[in-house]
C-alpha positions as CSV (number, residue, x, y, z in Angstrom):
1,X,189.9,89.3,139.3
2,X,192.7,91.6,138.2
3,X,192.5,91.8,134.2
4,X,194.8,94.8,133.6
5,X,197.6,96.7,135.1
6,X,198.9,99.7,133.5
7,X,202.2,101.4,134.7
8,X,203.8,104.6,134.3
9,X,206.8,106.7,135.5
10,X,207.1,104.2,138.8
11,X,210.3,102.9,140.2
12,X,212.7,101.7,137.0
13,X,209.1,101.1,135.2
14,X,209.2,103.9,132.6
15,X,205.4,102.3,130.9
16,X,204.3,99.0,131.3
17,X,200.7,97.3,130.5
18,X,200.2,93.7,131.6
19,X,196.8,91.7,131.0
20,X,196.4,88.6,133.8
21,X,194.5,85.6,133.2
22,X,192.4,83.4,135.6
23,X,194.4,80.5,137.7
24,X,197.9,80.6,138.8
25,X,200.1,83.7,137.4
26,X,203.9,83.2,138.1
27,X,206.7,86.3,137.9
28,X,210.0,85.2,137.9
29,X,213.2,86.9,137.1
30,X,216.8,87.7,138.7
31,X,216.7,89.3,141.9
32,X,216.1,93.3,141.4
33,X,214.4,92.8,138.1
34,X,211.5,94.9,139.5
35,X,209.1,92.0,140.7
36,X,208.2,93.2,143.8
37,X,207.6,97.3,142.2
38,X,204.8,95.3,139.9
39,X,202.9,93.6,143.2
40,X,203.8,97.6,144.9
41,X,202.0,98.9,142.2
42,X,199.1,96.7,142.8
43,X,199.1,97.5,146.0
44,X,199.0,101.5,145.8
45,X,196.0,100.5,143.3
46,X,194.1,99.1,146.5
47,X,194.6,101.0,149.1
48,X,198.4,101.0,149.9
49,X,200.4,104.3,151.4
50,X,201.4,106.2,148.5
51,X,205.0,107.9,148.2
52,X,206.6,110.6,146.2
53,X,210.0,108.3,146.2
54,X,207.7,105.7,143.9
55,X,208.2,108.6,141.1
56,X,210.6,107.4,138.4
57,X,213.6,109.7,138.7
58,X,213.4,113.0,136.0
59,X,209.3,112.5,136.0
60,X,206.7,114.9,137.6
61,X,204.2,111.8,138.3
62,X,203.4,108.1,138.5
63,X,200.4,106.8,136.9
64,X,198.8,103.3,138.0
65,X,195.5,102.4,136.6
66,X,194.0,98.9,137.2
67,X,190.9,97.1,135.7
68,X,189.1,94.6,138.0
69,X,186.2,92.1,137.4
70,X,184.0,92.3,140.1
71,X,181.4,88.7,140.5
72,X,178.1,89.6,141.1
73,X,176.5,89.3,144.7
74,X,180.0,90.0,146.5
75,X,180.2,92.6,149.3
76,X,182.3,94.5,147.2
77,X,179.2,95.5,145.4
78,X,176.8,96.6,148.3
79,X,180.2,98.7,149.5
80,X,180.1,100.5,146.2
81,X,176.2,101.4,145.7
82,X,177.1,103.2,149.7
83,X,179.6,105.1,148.2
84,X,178.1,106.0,145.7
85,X,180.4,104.7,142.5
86,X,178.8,102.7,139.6
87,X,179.4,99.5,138.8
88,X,179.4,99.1,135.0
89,X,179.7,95.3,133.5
90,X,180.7,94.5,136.9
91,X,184.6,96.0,136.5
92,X,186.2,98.8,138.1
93,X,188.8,100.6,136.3
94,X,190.7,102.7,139.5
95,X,193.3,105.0,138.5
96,X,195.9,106.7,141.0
97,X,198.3,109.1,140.0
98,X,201.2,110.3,142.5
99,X,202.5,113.9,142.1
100,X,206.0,115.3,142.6
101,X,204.3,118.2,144.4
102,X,202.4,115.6,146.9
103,X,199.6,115.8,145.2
104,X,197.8,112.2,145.3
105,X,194.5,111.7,142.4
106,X,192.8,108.8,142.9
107,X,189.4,107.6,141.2
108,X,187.3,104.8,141.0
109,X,184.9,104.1,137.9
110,X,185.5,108.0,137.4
111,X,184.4,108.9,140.7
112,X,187.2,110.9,143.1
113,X,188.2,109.0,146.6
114,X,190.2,109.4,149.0
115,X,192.9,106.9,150.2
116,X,191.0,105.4,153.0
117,X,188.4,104.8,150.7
118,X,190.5,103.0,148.2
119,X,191.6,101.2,151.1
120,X,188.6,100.0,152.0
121,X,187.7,98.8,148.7
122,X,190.9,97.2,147.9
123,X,190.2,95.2,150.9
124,X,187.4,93.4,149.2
125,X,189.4,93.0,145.8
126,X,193.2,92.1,146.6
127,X,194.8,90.2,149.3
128,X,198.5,90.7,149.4
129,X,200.9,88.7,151.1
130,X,204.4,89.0,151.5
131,X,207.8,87.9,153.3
132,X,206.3,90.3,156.1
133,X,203.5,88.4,157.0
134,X,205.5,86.0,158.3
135,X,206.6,88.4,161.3
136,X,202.7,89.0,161.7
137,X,202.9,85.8,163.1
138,X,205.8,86.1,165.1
139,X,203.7,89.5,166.8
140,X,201.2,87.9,169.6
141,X,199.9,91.0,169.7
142,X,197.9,89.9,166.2
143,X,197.0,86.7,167.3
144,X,194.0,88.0,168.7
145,X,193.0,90.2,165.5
146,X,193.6,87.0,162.8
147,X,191.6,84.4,165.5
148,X,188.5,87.4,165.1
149,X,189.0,87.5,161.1
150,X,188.5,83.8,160.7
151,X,185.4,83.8,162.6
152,X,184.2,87.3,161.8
153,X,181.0,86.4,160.2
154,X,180.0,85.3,163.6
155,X,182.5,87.3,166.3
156,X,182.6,90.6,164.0
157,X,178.5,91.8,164.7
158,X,179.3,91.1,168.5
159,X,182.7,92.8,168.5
160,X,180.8,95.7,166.8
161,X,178.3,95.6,169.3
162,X,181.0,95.3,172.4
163,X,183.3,98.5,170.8
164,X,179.9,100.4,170.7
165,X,179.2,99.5,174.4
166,X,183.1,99.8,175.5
167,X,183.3,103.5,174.1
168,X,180.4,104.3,176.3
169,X,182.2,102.9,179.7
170,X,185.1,104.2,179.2
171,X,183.1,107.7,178.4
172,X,181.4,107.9,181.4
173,X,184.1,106.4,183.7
174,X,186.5,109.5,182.7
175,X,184.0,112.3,183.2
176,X,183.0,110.0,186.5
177,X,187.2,110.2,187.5
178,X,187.1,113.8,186.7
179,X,184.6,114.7,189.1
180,X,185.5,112.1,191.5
181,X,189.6,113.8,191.2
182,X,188.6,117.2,192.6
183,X,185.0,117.8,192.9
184,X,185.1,120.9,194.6
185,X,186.7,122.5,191.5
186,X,183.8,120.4,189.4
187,X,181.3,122.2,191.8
188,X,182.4,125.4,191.1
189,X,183.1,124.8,187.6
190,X,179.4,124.3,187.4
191,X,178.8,126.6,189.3
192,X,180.1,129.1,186.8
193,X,178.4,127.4,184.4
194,X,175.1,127.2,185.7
195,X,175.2,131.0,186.5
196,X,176.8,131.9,182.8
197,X,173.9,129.8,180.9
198,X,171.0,131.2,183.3
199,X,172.1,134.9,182.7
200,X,172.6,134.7,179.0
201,X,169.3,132.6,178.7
202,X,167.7,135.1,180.5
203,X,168.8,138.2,178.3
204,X,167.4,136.4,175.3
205,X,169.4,138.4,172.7
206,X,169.3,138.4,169.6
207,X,171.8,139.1,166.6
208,X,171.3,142.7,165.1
209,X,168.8,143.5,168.3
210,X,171.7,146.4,169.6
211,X,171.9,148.3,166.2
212,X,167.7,148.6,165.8
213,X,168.1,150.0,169.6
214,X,171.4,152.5,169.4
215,X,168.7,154.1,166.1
216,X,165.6,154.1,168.8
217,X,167.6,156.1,171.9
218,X,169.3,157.9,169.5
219,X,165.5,159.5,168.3
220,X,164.7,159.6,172.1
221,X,167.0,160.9,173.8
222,X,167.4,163.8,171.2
223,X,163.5,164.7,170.9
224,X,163.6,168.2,171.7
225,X,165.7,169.0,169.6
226,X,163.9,166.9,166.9
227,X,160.9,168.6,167.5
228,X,162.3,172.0,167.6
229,X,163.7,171.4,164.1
230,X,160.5,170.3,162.7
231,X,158.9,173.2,163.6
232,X,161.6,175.9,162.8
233,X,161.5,173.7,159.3
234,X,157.2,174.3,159.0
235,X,157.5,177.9,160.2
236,X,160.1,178.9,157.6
237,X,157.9,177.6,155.3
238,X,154.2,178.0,156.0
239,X,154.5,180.2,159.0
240,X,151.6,182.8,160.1
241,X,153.9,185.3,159.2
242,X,154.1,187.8,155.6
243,X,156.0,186.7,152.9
244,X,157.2,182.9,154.8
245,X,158.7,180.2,152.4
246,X,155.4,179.2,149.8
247,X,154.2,182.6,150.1
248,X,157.4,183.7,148.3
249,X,158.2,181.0,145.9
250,X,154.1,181.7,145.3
251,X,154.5,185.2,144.2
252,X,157.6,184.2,142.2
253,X,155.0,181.2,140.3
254,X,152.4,183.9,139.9
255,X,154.8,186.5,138.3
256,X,156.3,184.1,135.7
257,X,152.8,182.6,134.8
258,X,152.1,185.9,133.3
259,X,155.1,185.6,130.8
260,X,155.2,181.9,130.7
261,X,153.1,182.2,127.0
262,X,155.6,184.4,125.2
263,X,158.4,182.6,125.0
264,X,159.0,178.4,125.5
265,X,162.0,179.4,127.7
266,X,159.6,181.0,130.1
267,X,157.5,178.2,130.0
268,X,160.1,176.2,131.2
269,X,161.2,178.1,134.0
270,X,157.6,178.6,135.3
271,X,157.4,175.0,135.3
272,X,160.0,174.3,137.6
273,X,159.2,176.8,140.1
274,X,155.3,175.7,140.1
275,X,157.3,171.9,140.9
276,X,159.6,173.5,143.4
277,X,156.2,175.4,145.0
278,X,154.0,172.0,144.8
279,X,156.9,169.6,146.8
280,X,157.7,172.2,149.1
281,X,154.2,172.1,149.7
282,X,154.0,168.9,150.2
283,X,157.5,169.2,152.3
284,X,156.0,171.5,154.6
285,X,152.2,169.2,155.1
286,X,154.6,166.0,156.0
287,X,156.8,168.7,158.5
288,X,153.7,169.4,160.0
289,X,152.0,166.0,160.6
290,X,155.1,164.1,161.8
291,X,155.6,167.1,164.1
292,X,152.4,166.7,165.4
293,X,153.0,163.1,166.0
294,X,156.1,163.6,168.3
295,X,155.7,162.1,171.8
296,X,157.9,161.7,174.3
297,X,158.3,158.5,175.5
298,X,159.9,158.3,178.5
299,X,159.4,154.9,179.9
300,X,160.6,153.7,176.6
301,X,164.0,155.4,176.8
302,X,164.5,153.8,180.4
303,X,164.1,150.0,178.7
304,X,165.9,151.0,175.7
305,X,168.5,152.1,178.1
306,X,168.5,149.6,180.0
307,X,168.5,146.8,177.4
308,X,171.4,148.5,176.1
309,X,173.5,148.6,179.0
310,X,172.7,144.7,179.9
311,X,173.9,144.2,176.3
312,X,177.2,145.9,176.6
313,X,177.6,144.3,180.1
314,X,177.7,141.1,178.2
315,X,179.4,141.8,175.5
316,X,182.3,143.4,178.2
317,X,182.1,139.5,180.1
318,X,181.8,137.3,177.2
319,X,182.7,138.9,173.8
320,X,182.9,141.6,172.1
321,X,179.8,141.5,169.9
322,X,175.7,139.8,170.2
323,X,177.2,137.4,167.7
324,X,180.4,136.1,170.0
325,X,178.0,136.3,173.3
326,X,175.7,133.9,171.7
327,X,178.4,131.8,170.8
328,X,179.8,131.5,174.3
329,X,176.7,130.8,175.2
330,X,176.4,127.2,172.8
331,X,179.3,126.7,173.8
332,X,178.5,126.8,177.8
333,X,175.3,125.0,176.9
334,X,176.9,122.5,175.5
335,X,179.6,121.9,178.2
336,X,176.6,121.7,181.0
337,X,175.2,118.9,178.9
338,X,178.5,116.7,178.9
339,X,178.8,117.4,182.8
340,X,175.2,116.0,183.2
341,X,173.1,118.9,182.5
342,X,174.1,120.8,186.0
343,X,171.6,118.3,186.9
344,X,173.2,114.7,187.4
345,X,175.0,114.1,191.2
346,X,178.2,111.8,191.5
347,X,176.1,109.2,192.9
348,X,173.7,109.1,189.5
349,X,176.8,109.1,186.8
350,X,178.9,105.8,189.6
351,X,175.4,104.1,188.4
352,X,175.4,104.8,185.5
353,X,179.1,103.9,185.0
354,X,178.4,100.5,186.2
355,X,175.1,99.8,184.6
356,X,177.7,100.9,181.1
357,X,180.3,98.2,182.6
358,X,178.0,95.6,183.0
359,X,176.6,95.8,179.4
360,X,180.2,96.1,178.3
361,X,180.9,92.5,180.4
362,X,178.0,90.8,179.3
363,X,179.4,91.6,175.5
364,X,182.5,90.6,176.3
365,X,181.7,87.2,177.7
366,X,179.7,86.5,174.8
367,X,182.8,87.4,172.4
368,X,185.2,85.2,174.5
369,X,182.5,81.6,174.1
370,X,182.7,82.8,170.3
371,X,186.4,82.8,170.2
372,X,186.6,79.5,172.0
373,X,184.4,78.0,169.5
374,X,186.3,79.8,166.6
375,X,189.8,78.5,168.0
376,X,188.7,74.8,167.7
377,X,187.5,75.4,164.2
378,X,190.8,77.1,163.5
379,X,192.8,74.1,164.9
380,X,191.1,71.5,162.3
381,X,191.2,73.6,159.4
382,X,195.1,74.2,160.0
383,X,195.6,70.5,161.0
384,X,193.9,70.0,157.6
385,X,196.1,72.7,155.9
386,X,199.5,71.6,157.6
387,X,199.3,68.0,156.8
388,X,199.3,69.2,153.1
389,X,202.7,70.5,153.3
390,X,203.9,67.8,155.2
391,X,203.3,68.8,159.1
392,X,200.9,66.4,159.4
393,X,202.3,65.7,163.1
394,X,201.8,69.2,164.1
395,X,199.5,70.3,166.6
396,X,198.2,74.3,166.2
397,X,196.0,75.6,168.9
398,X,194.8,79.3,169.9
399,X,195.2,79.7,173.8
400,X,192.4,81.9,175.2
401,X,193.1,83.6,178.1
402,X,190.6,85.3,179.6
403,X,191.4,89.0,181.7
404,X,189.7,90.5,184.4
405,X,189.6,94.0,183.4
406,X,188.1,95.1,180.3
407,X,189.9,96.5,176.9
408,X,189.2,97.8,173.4
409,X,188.8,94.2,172.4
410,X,187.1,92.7,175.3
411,X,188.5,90.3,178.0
412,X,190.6,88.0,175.9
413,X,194.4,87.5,175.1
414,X,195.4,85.1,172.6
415,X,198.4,83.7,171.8
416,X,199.4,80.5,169.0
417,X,200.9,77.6,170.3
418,X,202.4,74.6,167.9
419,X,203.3,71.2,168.8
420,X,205.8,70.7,166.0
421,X,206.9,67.2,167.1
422,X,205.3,64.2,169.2
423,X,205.6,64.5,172.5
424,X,207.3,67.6,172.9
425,X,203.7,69.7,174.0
426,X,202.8,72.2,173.0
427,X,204.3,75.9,173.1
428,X,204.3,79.3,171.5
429,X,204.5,79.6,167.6
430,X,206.8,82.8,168.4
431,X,209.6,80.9,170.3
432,X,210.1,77.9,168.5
433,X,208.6,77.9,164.5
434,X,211.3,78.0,161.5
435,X,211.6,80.1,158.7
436,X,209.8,77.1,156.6
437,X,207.4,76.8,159.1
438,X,206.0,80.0,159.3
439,X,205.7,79.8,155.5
440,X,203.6,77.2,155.9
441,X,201.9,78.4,158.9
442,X,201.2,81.3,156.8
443,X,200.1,80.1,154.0
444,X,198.1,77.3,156.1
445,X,196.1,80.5,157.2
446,X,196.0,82.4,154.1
447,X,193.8,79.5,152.3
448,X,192.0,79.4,155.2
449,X,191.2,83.0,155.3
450,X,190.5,83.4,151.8
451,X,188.3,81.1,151.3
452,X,186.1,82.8,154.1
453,X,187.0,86.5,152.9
454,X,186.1,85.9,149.3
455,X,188.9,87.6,147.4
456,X,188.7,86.0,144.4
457,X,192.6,87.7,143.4
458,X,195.8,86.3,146.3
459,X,198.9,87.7,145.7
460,X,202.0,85.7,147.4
461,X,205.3,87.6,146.9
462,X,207.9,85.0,147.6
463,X,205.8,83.5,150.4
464,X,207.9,80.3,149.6
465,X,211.6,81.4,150.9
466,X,213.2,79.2,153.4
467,X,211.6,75.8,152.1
468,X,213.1,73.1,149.3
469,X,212.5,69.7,148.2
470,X,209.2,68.4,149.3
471,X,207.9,71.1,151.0
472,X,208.7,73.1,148.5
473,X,206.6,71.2,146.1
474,X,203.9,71.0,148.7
475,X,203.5,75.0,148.8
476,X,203.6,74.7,144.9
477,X,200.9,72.4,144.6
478,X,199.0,74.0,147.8
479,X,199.2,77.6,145.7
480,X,198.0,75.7,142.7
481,X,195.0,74.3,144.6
482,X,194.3,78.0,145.2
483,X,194.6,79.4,141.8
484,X,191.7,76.9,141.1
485,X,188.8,79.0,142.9
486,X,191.3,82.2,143.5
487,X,193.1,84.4,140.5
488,X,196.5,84.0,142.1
489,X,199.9,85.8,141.3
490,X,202.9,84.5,142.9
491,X,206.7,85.8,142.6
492,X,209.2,82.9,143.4
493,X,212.6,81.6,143.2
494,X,211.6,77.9,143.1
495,X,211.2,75.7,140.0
496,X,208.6,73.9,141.9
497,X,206.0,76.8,142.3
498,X,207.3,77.8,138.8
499,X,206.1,75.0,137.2
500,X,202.9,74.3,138.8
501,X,201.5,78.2,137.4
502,X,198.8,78.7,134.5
503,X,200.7,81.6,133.6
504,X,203.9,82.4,133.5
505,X,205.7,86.0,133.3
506,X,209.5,86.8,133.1
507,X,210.3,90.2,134.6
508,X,214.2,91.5,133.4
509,X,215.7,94.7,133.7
510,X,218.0,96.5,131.6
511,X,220.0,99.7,130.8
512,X,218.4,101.9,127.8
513,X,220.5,104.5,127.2
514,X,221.8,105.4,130.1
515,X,218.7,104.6,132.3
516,X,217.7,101.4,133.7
517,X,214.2,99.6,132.4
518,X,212.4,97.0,133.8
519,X,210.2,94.8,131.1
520,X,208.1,92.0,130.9
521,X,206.9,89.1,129.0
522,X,205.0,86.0,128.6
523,X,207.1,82.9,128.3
524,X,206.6,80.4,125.5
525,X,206.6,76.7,126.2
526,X,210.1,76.2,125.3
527,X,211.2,79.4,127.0
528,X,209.4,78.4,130.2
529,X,211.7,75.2,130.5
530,X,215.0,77.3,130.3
531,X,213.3,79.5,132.8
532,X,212.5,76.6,135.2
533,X,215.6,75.0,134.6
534,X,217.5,78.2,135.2
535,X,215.6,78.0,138.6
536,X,217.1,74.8,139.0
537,X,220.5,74.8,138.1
538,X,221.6,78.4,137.9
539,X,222.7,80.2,134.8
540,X,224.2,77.5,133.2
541,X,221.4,75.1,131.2
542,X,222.3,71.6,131.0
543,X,220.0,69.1,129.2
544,X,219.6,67.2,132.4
545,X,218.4,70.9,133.6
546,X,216.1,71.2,130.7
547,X,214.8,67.4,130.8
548,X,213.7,68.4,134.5
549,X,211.8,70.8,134.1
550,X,209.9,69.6,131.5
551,X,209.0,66.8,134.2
552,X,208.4,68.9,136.6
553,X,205.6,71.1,134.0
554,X,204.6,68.0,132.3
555,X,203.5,66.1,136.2
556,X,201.9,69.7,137.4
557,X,199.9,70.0,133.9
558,X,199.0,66.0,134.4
559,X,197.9,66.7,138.2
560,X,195.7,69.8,136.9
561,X,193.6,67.6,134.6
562,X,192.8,65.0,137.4
């Protein structure tokens, strides 16, 4: 149930906070007052396309928030704990804000979403219906999606199922087409492919493998001249020859240890030339042993020559480094796989396409002897409905028609038919319904749904234009029946469905300044007669118009206590 709306900077609405009750809620007002910005508001707060043009003019955002009680054990809640969001005292406080700059903020108990979450959540909290849904009915193309929303609980698993099954099908019949359309090009693709995935496989690279080797033939191929360094480096220092390297920086140690004690300052220089003699020492000792441990490896340079020039070779066909080569190579891989592995004939993928068909079929066939049994159930429950608002002689039906070929909904095409009068048969609701009658129709469909949706807050936005009199009062007292299990909020232009409410809020506009404001109030008991007998008579309020609507409020609050 929707306990509070808060709005901000949207439309004419400068700031407005409204607090609904449980029951029947009413909104009435002249025509532009803003009604229908309060049930837009709402339904941005659900899930509804947001806009920069909802920003009131001179304001850099609109800010909705909404607070929602949430009854334990709905599906609502199990959506929630998947997503992730907490549920604290069972209410959700969402909060949207729309930004000049396209920005769009939402969050839900705190926690950020996106808009097709919202959405998805909204579905399970609001139901809005408005003058458009009427034209829902008038589009056969729906027919077929409302039939599977009444009986969801039992078509919806199998229609899962069938969609699951269908994707597959139509999978394998377009990779079977594609071959089929020019198979030598699929042969030589493959071809190509095979031969791509085999050499790379084969070479077995592996990223930073061609640096470590350009080091190693870099050391080989230059040997000789390593080694000749190495031992021009030892000779120069520990050569069999007078005075070489250590011999000299020796006599130079020997010479300052003899003055070393007479002054600290040639202590300090005898120390650093004993270090210099001791690492060149050492130097000359490492010289020598890797010199020593030089071999030529000749076998060696030929395979790190000849890995090296496979790798370039690749890297010239396929990229320009190990790293884009490998990547190729997934992506070859992966290409093999979706046309069978290089591995599956035409023969083998026709089978499976059929096998895919049949399991498809089977599905589908199970969906249409659902449907069938759903339509007859939809008949009575709208006969049931329709005789409430005075239609009692009308005959609704759901005509199944069932296809040959296969589509993303199965095998069946449905279309509403209505027998408005005896004797005149039956024929489709698109060709010969009336404005009244669709409202009915609608809202005939609407109870029905509800009640097997769950959504305990309906929101009709003049769902009730094109009917008076009678019928009029029947959709009044039909909404009213609703607002009994449902929160319900309803904008109208008839005293009937006025006067039957719980609630009852009047919406005005006016200029502030030089800006125009759209506010709201609850009525009092005396101001809720001058509002339904404004309703009935126009702006003028005659006692006669007064005395009526206190009839008309007195005989709904009587009804409501039977």
């Amino acid at each position: 149930m929707l306990q509070e709306l808060s709005i901000q900077n949207f439309a004419i609405i400068p700031k407005l906070n409204i607090s609904f009750q449980p029951g029947m809620t009413v909104l009435t007002g002249e025509t532009g007052a803003g009604k229908s910005i309060i049930i837009d508001a709402v339904g941005l707060l659900t899930g509804g396309r947001g806009s920069q043009d909802f920003i009131r003019e001179g304001a850099d955002k609109a800010v909705l928030q909404g607070l929602i009680d949430v009854e334990p054990g709905q599906p609502i809640t199990q959506l929630l704990d998947e997503l992730g969001i907490p549920l604290e005292d069972n209410q959700l406080l969402i909060h949207r804000e729309l930004h000049k700059s396209g920005r769009n903020v939402i969050r839900v108990n705190g926690s950020l979403v996106n808009a097709t979450t919202l959405k998805e959540i909204g579905q399970h909290l609001v139901d809005i219906h408005g003058q458009n849904e009427h034209q829902e009915l008038m589009q056969v193309e729906r027919h077929l999606s409302l039939l599977d929303e009444y009986g969801k609980k039992t078509i919806g698993p199998v229609l899962e199922k069938y969609r699951a099954a269908y994707d597959t099908y139509r999978s394998l019949e377009s990779a079977f087409h594609k071959r089929q359309a020019d198979e030598q090009a699929w042969a030589q693709r493959l071809d190509m492919l095979s031969f791509q995935s085999k050499e790379l496989a084969d070479a077995s690279l592996v990223e930073g493998e061609e640096e470590m080797l350009e080091a190693e033939y870099q050391e080989l191929t230059n040997f000789q001249d390593v080694l000749a360094a190495l031992s021009k480096a030892h000779e120069a220092l520990d050569g069999d020859w007078d005075n070489n390297g250590l011999e000299t920086i020796s006599t130079a140690m020997s010479a300052m240890e003899d003055i070393e004690e007479l002054s600290p300052k040639y202590a300090t220089l005898t120390e650093a030339v004993r270090g210099a003699y001791y690492e060149l020492q050492e130097a000359a000792s490492e010289i020598l042993s890797v010199r020593d441990g030089l071999e030529f490896d000749e076998e060696r340079l030929r395979e790190v020559d000849d890995r090296l020039n496979l790798i370039r070779s690749l890297e010239r066909k396929y990229g320009a480094t190990i790293t884009d080569v490998l990547a190729h190579q997934a992506k070859v891989d992966a290409e093999l796989a979706e046309m069978g592995g290089g591995e599956q004939s035409a023969a083998e993928l026709a089978e499976q396409v059929e096998v895919a068909e049949q399991k498809a079929r089977t599905l589908a066939e199970k969906l249409h002897e659902l449907r069938l049994k759903a339509a007859k159930q939809l008949a009575t429950k709208i006969h049931e409905q329709l005789s409430d608002l005075y239609m009692e002689k009308a005959v609704f039906s759901a005509h199944i028609t069932e296809m040959k070929e296969l589509n993303a909904t199965g095998l069946d095409a449905v279309e509403f038919y209505i027998q408005t009068n005896p004797g005149e048969g039956a024929k489709p609701l698109v060709k010969i319904a009336s404005g009244g009658e669709l409202s009915r129709m609608m809202l005939a469909m609407k109870t029905i749904f509800s009640r097997e949706q769950g959504i305990t807050s309906i929101i009709f936005d003049e769902v009730d234009t094109g009917v008076s009199g009678r019928v009029a009062q029947a959709i009044a007292e039909k909404i009213a029946v609703i607002g009994r299990y449902s929160q319900v909020l309803t904008i109208t232009h008839l005293p009937q469905v006025a006067a039957v409410a719980d609630n009852h809020y009047f919406i005005e506009k006016q200029v502030v300044g030089d800006r125009t404001e759209t506010s709201i109030h609850t009525l009092s008991e005396d101001e809720r007669v001058n509002e339904v007998a404004r309703m009935l008579s126009g702006d003028e309020l005659t006692d006669a118009a007064k005395e009526n609507a206190r009839d008309l409020i007195q005989r709904a609050v009587a009804k409501r206590s039977e």
